[in-house]
N, C-alpha and C positions, 0 to 999 in steps of 0.2 A: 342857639346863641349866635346873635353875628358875629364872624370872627376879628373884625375890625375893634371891637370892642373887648378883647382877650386879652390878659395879660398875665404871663406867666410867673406863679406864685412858689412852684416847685420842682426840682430835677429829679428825676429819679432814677437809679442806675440796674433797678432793675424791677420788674415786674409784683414782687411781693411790697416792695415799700412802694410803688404806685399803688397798689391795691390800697394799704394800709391810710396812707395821707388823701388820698382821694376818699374812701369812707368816712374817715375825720370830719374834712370839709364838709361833705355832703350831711351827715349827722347835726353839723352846727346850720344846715340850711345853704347852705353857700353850693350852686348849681358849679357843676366843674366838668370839661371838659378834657381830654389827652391826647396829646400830639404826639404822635409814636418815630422813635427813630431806627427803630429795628426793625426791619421790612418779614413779614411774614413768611415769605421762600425762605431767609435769613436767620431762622429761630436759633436763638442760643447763643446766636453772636453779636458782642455789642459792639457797637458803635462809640469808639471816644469814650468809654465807659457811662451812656446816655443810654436807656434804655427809652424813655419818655417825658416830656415836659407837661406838668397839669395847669391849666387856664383858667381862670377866671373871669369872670366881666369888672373892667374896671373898676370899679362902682365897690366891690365886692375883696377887693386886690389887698385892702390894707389890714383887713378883718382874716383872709384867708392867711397872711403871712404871719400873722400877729398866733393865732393858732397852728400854724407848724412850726412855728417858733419854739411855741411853751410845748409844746409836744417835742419835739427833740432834744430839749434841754430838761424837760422830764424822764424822758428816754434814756439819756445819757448821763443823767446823775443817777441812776436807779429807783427812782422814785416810782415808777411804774411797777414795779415789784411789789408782788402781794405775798405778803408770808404767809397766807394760808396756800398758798397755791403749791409752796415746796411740803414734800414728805419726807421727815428727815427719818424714818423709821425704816430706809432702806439699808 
């Protein structure tokens, strides 16, 4: 992707929610790039609490926000929560 044409859809402050919202995107089709803020000699320590910022191609910017949106507001109400998933037989 040209980088001229990026535009940053999500912050991430660390590595696993990069992972996470970057698969998202990618899932719904949506090509994504990451601009990394923690330099690799550097591992483990963040930056400004910035681990990485994910990109998109303009074009693609209102559709990628619009799903980490309903994704974190899924997330954060617990909606994501599958009741089969817990054993309460512990």
């Amino acid at each position: 992707m040209d980088e001229k044409e990026l535009v940053a859809v999500f912050d991430a402050t660390d590595a696993v929610d990069a992972l996470l919202y970057r698969s998202l995107l990618e899932e719904a089709g949506i090509d994504v790039e990451e601009r990394f803020f923690e330099p690799d000699w550097f591992e483990g320590v963040r930056q400004d609490n910035l681990h990485s910022q994910l990109l998109v191609r303009a074009s693609d910017a209102e559709r990628a926000r619009e799903f980490v949106t309903s994704f974190h507001d899924e997330a954060e109400s617990g909606e994501l929560l599958n009741d089969d998933a817990v054993d309460e037989t512990d």
